[in-house]
C-alpha positions as protocol buffer text, in pm:
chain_id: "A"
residue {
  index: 1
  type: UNK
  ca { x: 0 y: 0 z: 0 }
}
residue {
  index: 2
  type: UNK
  ca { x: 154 y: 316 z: -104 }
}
residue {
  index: 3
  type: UNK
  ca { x: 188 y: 607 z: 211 }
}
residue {
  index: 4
  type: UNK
  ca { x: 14 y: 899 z: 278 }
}
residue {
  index: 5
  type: UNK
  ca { x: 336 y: 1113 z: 103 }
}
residue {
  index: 6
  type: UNK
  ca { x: 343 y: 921 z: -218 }
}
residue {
  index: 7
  type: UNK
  ca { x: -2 y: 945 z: -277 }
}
residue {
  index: 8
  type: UNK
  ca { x: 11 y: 1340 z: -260 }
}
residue {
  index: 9
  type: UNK
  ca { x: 336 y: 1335 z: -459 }
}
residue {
  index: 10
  type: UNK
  ca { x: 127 y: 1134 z: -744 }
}
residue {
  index: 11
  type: UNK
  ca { x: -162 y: 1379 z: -675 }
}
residue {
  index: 12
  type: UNK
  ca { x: 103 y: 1686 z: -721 }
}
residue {
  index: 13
  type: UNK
  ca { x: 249 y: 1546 z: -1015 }
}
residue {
  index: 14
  type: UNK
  ca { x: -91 y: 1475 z: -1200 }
}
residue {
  index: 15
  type: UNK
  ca { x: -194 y: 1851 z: -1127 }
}
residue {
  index: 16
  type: UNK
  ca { x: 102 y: 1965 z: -1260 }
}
residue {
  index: 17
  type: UNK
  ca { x: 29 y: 1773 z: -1601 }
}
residue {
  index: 18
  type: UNK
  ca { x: -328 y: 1866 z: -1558 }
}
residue {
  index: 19
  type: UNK
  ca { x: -195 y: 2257 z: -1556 }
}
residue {
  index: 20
  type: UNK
  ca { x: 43 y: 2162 z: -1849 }
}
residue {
  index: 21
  type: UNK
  ca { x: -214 y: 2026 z: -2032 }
}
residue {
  index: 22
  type: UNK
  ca { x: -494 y: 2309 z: -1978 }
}
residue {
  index: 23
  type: UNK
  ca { x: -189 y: 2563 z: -2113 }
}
residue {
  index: 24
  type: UNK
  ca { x: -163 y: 2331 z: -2432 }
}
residue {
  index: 25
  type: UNK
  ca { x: -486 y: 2334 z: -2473 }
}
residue {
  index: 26
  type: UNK
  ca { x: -498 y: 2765 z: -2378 }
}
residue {
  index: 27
  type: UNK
  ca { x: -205 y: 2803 z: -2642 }
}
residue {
  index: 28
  type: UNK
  ca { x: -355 y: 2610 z: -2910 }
}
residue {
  index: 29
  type: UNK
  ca { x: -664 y: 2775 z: -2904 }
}
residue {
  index: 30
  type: UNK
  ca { x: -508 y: 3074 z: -2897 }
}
residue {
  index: 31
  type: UNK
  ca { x: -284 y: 2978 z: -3178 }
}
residue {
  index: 32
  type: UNK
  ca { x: -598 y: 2821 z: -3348 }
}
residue {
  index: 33
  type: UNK
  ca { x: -777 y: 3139 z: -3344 }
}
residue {
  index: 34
  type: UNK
  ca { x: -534 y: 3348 z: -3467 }
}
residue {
  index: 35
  type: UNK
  ca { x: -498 y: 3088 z: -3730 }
}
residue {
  index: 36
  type: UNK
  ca { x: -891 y: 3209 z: -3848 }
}
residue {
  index: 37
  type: UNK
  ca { x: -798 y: 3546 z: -3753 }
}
residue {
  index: 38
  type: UNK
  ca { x: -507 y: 3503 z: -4008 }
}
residue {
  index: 39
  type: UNK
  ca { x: -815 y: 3320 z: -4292 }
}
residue {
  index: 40
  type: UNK
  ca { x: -1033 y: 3602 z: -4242 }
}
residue {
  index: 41
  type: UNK
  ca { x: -772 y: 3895 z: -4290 }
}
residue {
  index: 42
  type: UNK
  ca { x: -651 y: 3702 z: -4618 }
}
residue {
  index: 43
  type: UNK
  ca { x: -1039 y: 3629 z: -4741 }
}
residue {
  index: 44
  type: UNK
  ca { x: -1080 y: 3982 z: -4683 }
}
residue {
  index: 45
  type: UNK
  ca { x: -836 y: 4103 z: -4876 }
}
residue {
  index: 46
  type: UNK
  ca { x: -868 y: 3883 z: -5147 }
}
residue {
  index: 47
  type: UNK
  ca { x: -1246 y: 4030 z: -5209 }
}
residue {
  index: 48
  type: UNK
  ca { x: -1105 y: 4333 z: -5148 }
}
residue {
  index: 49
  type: UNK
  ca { x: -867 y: 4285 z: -5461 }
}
residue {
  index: 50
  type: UNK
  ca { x: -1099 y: 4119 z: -5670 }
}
residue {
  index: 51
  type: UNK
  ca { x: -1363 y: 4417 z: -5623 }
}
residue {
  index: 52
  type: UNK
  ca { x: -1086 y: 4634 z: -5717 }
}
residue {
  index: 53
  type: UNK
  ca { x: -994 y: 4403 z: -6016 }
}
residue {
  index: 54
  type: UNK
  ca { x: -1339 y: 4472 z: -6155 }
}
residue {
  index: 55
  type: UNK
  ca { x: -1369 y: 4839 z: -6105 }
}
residue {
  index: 56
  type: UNK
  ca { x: -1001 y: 4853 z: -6289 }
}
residue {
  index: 57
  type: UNK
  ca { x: -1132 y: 4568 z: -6543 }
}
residue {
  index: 58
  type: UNK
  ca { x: -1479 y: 4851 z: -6573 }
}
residue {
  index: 59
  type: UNK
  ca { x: -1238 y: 5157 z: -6591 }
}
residue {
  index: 60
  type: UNK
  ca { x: -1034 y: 4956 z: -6879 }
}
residue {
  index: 61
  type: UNK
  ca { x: -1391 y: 4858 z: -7083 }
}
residue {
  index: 62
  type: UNK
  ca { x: -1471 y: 5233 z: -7037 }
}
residue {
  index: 63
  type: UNK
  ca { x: -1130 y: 5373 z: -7124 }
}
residue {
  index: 64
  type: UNK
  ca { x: -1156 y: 5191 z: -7457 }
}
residue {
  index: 65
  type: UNK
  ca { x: -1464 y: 5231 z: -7573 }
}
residue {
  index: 66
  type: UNK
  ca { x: -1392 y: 5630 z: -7512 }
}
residue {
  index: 67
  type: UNK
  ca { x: -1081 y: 5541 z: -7723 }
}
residue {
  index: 68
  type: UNK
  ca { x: -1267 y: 5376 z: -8033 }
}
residue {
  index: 69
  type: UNK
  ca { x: -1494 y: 5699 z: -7993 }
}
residue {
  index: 70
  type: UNK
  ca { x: -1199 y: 5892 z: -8030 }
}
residue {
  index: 71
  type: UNK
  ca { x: -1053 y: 5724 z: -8308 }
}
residue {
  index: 72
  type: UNK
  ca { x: -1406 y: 5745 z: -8499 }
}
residue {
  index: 73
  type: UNK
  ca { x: -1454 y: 6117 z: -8437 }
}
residue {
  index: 74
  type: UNK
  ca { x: -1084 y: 6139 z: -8601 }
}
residue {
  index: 75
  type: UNK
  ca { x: -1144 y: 5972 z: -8895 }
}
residue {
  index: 76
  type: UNK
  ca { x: -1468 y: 6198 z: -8893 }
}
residue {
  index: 77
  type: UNK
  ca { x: -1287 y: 6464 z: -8867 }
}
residue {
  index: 78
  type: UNK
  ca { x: -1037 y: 6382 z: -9139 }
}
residue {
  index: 79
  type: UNK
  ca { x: -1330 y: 6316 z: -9349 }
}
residue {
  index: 80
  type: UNK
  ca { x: -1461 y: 6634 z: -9288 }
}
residue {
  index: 81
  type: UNK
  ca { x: -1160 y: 6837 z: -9351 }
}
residue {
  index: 82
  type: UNK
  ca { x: -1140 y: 6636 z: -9672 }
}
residue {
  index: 83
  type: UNK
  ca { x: -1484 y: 6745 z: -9762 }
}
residue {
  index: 84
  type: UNK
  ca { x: -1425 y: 7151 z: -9650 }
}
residue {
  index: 85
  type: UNK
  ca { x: -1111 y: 7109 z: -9904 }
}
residue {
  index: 86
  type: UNK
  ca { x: -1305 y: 6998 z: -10199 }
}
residue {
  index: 87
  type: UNK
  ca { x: -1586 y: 7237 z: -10125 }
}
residue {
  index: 88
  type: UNK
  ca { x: -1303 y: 7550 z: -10136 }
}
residue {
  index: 89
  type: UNK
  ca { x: -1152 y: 7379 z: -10431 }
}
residue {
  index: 90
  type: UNK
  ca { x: -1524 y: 7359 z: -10600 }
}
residue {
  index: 91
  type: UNK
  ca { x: -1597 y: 7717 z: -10463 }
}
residue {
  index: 92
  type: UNK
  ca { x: -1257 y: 7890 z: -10580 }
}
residue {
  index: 93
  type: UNK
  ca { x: -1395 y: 7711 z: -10950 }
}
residue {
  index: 94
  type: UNK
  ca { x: -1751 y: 7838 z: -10970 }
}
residue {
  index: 95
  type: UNK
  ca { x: -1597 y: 8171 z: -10834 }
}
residue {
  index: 96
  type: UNK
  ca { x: -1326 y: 8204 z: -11114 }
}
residue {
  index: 97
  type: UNK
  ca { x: -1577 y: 8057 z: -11384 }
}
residue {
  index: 98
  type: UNK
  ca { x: -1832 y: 8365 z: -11266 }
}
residue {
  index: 99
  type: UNK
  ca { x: -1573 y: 8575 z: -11285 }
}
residue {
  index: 100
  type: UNK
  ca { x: -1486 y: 8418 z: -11650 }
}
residue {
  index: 101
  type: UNK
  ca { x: -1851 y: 8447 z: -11799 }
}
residue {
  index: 102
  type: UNK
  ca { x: -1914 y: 8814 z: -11619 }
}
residue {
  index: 103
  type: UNK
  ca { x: -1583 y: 8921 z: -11808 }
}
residue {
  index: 104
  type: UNK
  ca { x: -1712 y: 8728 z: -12129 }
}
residue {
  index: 105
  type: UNK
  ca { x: -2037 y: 8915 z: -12089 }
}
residue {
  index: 106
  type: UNK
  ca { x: -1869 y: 9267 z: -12057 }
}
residue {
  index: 107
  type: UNK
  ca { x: -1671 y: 9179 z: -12352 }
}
């Protein structure tokens, strides 16, 4: 039969592990939770960047269709000055032809 002393020596010695234990357990939760803490921040983030990947992705759509306008209204307007060039040209001929018959019919 163990004595009286042993007995609280094996009691001692079991509440020590018992403590150990409970601060293993403490620390992993602890470690555990700042584990998800650690998840969240990243899954955060992530859907923060994506978000910001579509506005930019938005802004890119946006920035080139206001670039094919561009490029269209261009063209339109090198068209146009085309046009304004041939009109002169056709003006500056009726205008010396006018000039031609009004000289013919003073003649």
């Amino acid at each position: 039969e163990k004595s009286k002393q042993a007995v609280e020596m094996e009691l001692a010695m079991a509440k020590r592990a018992l403590e150990t234990e409970k601060k293993r357990g403490a620390g992993m939760a602890v470690a555990a939770a700042e584990s998800k803490q650690t998840v969240e921040k990243e899954q955060t983030l992530r859907t923060a960047l994506r978000d910001k990947l579509s506005a930019t992705q938005a802004q890119l759509a946006d920035t080139q269709e206001k670039l094919s306008a561009v490029d269209i209204q261009t063209g339109l307007d090198a068209e146009l000055n085309a046009e304004r060039a041939r009109v002169a040209e056709a003006t500056a001929l009726v205008d010396a032809l006018e000039e031609s018959l009004n000289e013919g019919e003073q003649q």
